[in-house]
N, C-alpha and C positions, 0 to 999 in steps of 0.2 A: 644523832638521829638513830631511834630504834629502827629495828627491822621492820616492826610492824609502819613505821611512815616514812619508809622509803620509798620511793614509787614506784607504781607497779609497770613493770617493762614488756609491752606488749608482746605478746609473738605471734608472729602469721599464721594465719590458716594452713596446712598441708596443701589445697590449692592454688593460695597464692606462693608458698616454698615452691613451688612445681615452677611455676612457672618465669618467676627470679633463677630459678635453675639454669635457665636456657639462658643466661649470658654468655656463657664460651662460645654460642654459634651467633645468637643475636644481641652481644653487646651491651649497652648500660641502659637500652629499650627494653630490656624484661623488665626491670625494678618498674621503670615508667609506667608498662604496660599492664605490672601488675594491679598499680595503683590504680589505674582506670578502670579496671574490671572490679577491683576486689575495696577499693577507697574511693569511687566517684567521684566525691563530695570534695574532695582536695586535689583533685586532679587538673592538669592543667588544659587536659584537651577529652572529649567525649566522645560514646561512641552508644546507638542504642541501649536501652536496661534492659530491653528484650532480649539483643544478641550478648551485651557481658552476663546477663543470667543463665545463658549456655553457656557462655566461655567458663564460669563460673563452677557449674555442677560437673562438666568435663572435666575441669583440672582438680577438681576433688577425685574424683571417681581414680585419677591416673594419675593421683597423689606416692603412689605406692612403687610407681619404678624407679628401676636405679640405672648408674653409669651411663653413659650416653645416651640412652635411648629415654632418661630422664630427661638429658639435655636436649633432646629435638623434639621433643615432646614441650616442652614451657617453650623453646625457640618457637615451633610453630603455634602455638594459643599465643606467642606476642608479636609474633610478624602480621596475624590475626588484625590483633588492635591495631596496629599499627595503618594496615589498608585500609580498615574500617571506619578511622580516626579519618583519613584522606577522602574516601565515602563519602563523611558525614560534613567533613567542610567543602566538599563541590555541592552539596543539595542532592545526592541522589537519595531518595528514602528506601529506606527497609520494605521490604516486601510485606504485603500485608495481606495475600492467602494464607492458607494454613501450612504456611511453614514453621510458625513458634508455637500454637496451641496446641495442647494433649489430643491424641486421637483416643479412640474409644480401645481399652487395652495394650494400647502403647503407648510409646515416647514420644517428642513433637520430633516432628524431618530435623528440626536442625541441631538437636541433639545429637540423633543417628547419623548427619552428614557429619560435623563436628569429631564426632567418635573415631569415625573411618578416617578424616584428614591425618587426626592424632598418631593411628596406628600407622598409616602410608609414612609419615615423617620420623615414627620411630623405627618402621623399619628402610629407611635412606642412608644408607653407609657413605654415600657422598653427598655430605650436610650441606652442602650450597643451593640443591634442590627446596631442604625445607622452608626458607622464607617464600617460593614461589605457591607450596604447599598451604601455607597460612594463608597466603594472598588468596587463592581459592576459596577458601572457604567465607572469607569478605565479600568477596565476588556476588560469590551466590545468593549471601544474603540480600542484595539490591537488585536481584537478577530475578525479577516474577518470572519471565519467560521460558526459565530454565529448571524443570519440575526434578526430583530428587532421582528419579531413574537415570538422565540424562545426567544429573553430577555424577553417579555412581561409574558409570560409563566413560565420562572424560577423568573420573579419578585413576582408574584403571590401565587407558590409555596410557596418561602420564606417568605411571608408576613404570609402566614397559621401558621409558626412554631414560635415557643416559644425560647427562649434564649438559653434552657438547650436542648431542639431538636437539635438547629443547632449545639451546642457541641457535643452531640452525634454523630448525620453527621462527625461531622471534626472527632472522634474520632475512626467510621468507616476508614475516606479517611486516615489517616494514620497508620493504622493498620501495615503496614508492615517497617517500623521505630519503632512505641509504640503497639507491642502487646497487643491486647485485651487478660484479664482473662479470662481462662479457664472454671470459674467456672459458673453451670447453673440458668439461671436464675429465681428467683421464679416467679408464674404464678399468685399467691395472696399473696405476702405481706403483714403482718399485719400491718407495722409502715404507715402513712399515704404518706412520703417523698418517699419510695420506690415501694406503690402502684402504685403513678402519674408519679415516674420516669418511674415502667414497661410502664402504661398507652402510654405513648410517645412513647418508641419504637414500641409499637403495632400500635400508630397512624402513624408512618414511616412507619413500613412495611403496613399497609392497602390503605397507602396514594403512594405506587411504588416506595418508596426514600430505602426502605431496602429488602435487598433479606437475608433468604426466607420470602417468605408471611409468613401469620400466618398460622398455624396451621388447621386444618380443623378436627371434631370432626371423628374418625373409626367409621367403621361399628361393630355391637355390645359393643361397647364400650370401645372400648381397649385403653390401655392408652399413649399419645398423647409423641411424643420423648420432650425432656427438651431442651428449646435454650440456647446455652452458648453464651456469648457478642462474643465469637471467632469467631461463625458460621455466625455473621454479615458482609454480602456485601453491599457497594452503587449500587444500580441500575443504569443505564442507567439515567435514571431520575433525581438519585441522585447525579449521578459523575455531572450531570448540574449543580446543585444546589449550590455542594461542589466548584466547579471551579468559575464561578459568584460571588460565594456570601467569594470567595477566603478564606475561609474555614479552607483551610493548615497553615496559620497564626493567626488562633484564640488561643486566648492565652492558655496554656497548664495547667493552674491553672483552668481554666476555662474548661477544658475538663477532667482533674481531678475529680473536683466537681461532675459533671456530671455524672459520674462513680460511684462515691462513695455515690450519692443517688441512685442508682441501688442496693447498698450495694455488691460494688465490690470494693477493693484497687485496685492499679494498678498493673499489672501485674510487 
């Protein structure tokens, strides 16, 4: 066989390369992932042509990074598909305001929301966030309710917390499936793991993700009631957070932990 009829051996797009990338964080679901965005037509599972035609011109666009921040970047455009694939088999639809069509001299919202998820996941040095990261932005796509100002605002939020905060969040939002312990919590920890653990929830409740506030010092100095992990709500704030950043699906070992540097078993 000449060279001239040899076959010709495809090569990917620069934005589907991108996002095959992200197999070190997300596994042998990039290839998948990619295929469904970038292959439809042979794919095994489906996800809007609205939302893969964002996923699509994003990962061209951020075709051109390198070293990790390649890899959380294709991680989160495939943990994307991946929510949006689950989306699309419960029946929830796509939003159908002007979340995908061109505005008059700009880009459609989910372009721009799309963009910003990318950049928040490439800059997360602790990668276990960025599939929670992808998952948001699936979110929103079914989520009419929740207009671009408000993702900007819960992206933000989320970007401020730490891996073991958002555990704690999810471990709030399901309090009433996994009962939070009873027991109170201490206000100074001697071991260093249980200081930083309190430190978090204090930085939740100071930050309007958990009710009650902290604490506030009596008059004469009387002494202050003891929080038990029971007495924890999501606020207002926080039930955004926990929905977005879909929260109810972080893994339960991982909300465990979380707990158990508070130096609490689970209930």
């Amino acid at each position: 066989m000449t060279a001239a009829e040899e076959p010709a051996v495809e090569t990917p797009t620069a934005g589907r390369a991108l996002m095959e990338a992200g197999s070190p964080v997300a596994g042998s679901m990039s290839a998948a992932a990619a295929a469904v965005v970038f292959e439809p037509a042979t794919a095994r599972v489906q996800v809007d042509e609205r939302f893969a035609a964002v996923l699509r011109t994003v990962a061209e666009d951020a075709s051109g990074l390198i070293g990790r921040e390649r890899v959380r970047a294709g991680a989160a455009l495939s943990f994307a598909v991946e929510y949006a694939a689950t989306v699309h088999r419960n029946g929830r639809p796509v939003r159908t305001d002007r979340f995908f069509p061109p505005r008059p001299g700009s880009r459609p919202v989910a372009e721009e929301l799309a963009e910003a998820v990318v950049a928040a996941a490439r800059r997360s040095t602790d990668e276990r966030r960025v599939r929670h990261l992808g998952y948001l932005l699936a979110e929103v796509t079914a989520s009419a309710d929740i207009d671009a100002d408000l993702v900007t605002r819960a992206l933000r939020l989320a970007e401020g917390l730490t891996w073991r905060q958002l555990a704690l969040l999810a471990a709030v939002g399901r309090r009433d499936r996994l009962p939070l312990p009873m027991a109170p919590l201490e206000d100074h920890p001697q071991a260093w793991t249980a200081w930083g653990a309190r430190e978090d929830v204090a930085d939740l409740q100071r930050a309007g993700l958990l009710d009650p506030p902290p604490a506030q010092p009596r008059p004469g100095g009387a002494a202050l009631p003891r929080l038990r992990a029971a007495d924890l709500r999501l606020t207002r704030r926080g039930v955004l957070v926990h929905r977005l950043m879909v929260l109810e699906v972080l893994r339960d070992d991982a909300v465990a932990a979380a707990l158990a540097d508070l130096g609490l078993p689970r209930s």
